[in-house]
C-alpha positions as CSV (number, residue, x, y, z in Angstrom):
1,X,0.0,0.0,0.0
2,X,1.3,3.3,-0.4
3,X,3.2,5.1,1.5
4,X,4.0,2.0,3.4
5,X,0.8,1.8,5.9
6,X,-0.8,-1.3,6.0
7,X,-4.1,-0.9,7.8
8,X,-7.2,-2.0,6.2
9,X,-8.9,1.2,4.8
10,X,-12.1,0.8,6.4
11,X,-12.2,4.7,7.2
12,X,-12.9,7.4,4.8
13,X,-11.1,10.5,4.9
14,X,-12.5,14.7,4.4
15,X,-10.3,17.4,3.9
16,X,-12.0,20.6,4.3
17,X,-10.3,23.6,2.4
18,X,-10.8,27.0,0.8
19,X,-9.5,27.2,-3.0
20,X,-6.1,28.8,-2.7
21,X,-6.8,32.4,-4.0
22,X,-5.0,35.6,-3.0
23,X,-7.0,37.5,-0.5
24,X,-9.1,34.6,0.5
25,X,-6.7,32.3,2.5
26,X,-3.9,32.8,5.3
27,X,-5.0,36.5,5.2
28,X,-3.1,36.1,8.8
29,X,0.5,35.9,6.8
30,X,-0.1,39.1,5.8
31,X,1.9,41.0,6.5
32,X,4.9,40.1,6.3
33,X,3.6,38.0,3.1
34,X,1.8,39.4,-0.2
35,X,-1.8,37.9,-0.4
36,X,-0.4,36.8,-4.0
37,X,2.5,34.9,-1.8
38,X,-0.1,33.7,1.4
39,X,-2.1,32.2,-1.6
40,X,0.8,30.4,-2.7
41,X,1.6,29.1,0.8
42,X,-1.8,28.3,1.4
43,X,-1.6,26.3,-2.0
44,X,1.7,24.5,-1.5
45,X,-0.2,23.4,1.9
46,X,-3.0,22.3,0.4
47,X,-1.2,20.1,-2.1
48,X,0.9,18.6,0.7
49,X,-1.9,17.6,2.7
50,X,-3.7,16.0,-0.3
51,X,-1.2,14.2,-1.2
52,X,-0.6,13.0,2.2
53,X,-4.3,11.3,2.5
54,X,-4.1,10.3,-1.2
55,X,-0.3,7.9,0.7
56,X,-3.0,6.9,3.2
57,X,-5.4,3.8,3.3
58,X,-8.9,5.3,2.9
59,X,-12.2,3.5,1.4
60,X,-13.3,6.6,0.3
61,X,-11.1,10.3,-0.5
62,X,-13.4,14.1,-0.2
63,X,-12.1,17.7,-0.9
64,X,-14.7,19.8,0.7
65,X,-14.1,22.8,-1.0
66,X,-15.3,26.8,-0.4
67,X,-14.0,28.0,-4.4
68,X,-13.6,26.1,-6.7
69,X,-11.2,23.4,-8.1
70,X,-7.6,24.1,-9.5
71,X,-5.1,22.2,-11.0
72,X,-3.6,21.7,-8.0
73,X,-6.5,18.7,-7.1
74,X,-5.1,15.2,-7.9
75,X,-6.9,12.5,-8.8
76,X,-9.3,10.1,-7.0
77,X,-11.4,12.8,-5.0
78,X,-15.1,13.6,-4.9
79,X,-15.2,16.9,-4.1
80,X,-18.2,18.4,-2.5
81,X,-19.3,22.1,-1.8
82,X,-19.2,23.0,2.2
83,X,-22.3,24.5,3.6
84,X,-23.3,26.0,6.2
85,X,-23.0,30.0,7.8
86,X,-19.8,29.3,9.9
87,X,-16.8,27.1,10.5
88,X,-18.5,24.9,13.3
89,X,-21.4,24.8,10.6
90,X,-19.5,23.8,7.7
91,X,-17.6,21.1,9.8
92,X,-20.5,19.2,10.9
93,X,-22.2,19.7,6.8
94,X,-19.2,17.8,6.1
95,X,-19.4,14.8,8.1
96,X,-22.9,14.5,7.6
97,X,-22.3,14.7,3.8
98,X,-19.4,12.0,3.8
99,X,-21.5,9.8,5.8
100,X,-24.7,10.2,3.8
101,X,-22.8,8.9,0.8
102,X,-20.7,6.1,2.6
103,X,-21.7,5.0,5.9
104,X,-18.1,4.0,7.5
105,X,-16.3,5.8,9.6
106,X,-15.1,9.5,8.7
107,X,-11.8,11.4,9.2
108,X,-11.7,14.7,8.9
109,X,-8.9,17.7,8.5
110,X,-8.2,20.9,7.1
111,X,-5.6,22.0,4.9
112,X,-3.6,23.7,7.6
113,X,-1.0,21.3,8.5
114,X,1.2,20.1,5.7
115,X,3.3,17.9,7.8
116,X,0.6,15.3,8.5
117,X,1.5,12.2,7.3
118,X,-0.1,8.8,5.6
119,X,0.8,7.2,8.8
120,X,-0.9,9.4,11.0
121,X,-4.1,9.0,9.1
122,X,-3.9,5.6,9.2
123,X,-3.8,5.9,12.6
124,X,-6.6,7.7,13.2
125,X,-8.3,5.4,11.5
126,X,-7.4,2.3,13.4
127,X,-8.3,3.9,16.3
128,X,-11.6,4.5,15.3
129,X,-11.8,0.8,15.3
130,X,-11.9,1.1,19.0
131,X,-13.2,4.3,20.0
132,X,-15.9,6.9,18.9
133,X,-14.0,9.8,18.6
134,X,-10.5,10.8,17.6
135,X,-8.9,14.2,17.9
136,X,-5.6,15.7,16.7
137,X,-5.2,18.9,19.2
138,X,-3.7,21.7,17.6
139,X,-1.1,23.7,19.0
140,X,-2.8,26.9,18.9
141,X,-5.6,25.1,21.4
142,X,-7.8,24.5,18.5
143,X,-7.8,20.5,16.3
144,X,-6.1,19.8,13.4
145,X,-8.3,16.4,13.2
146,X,-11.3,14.6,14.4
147,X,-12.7,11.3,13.5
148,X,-15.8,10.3,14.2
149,X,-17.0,6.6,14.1
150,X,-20.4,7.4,13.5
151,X,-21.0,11.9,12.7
152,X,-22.7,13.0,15.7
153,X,-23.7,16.8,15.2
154,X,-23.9,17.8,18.8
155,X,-20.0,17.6,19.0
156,X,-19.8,20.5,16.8
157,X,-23.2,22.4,16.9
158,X,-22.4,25.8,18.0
159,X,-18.8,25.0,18.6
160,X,-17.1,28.4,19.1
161,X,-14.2,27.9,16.7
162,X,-10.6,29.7,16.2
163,X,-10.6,30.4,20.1
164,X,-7.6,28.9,22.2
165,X,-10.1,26.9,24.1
166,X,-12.0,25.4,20.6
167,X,-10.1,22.1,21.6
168,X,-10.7,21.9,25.5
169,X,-14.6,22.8,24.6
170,X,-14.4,19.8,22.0
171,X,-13.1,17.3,24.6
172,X,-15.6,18.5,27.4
173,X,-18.3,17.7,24.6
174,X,-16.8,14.5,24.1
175,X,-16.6,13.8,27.9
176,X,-20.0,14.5,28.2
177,X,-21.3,12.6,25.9
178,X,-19.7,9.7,27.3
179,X,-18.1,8.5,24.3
180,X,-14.5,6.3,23.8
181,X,-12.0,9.2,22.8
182,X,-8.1,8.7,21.6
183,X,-5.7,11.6,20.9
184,X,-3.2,11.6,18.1
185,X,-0.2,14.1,18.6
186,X,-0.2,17.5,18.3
187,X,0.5,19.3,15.2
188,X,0.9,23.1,14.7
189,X,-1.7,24.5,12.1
190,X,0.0,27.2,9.5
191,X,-1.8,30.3,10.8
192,X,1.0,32.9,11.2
193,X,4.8,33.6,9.6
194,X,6.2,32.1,12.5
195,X,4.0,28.9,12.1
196,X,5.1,28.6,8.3
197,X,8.7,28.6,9.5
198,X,8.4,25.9,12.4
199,X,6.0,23.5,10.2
200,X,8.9,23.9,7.4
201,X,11.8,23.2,9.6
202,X,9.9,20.1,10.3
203,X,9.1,18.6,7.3
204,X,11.9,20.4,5.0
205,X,11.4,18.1,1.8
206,X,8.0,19.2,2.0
207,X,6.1,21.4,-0.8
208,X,4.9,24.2,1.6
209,X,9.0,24.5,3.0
210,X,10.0,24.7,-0.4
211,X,7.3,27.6,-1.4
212,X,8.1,29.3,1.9
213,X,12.3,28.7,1.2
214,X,11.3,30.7,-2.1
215,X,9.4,33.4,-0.7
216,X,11.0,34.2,2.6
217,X,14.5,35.2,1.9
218,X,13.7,39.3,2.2
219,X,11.0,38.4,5.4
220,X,12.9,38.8,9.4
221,X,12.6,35.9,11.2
């Protein structure tokens, strides 16, 4: 299997993105980046997190797009059009989507963390095998994944999202609802210039550090 992860692909997996256009994404990397060179980052993340989940074992592969398709989008997704009037919103819309069309387990990220890798995925994926719920805390105090077994919409009804407690108020819905949780590791989501440079120093061979190697040799550390 690609990538070399071996677990059954009994899962399916969402990414949930906006179309990499200037002005529209990573409008936080601006300053010190151009929205022509946020878009570009924002881009170069996107593609590296695709092509991550595309390395991992999956039954079933969704872009949940706000925009519209580019040529970065490989092969072998359905993409799907988010709804719904915020982020919370839209997050839910997507599991319930995913699930309406296949009924298995579904993963779900964002486009955020370019370092994620087949093997995590896979992860979360056997651990859904076990447990209702997965989540992938973010450094920033928000998630950079959650799995859910079987979508329940109360987890993220109302949710208040892009807060530094969005990820505690996840687990005490979780909690409360009495449901078998596991944690994956913590990743760092893109959100500022100092985020591009720590996710790139992690994963140099990556797309996103080579974009951000391009663009930042005139921006300070």
């Amino acid at each position: 299997m690609a990538g070399g992860v071996k677990t059954k692909a009994t899962t399916q997996i969402v990414v949930i993105a906006k179309a990499p256009v200037p002005g529209a994404v990573k409008t936080r990397l601006t300053p010190p980046y151009s929205a022509r060179e946020a878009a570009a980052l924002a881009e170069a993340a996107l593609r590296d997190t695709l092509s991550a989940v595309a390395a991992a074992p999956a039954a079933r592969r969704v872009l949940a797009l706000l925009g519209e398709p580019g040529p970065w989008l490989p092969e072998g997704y359905d993409v799907v059009a988010q709804r719904g009037d915020d982020l919370a919103a839209r997050l839910a819309a997507a599991f319930a989507d995913a699930w309406a069309a296949l009924p298995v387990p579904v993963v779900l990220i964002g486009m955020d963390t370019p370092q994620v890798t087949p093997a995590l995925l896979a992860e979360a994926g056997r651990l859904l095998g076990g447990h209702e719920v997965v989540v992938g805390p973010a450094a920033d105090g928000g998630f950079w994944l959650l799995g859910q077994r079987r979508p329940d919409p109360a987890l993220l009804a109302g949710l208040p999202m892009s807060r530094p407690d969005t990820g505690a108020l996840l687990l005490e819905r979780i909690r409360a609802a009495g449901v078998r949780a596991a944690l994956l590791p913590e990743l760092t989501d893109v959100d500022t210039a100092a985020d591009a440079r720590a996710v790139a120093a992690r994963v140099p061979s990556s797309r996103f550090a080579a974009t951000l190697a391009a663009l930042g040799a005139d921006v300070p550390a």
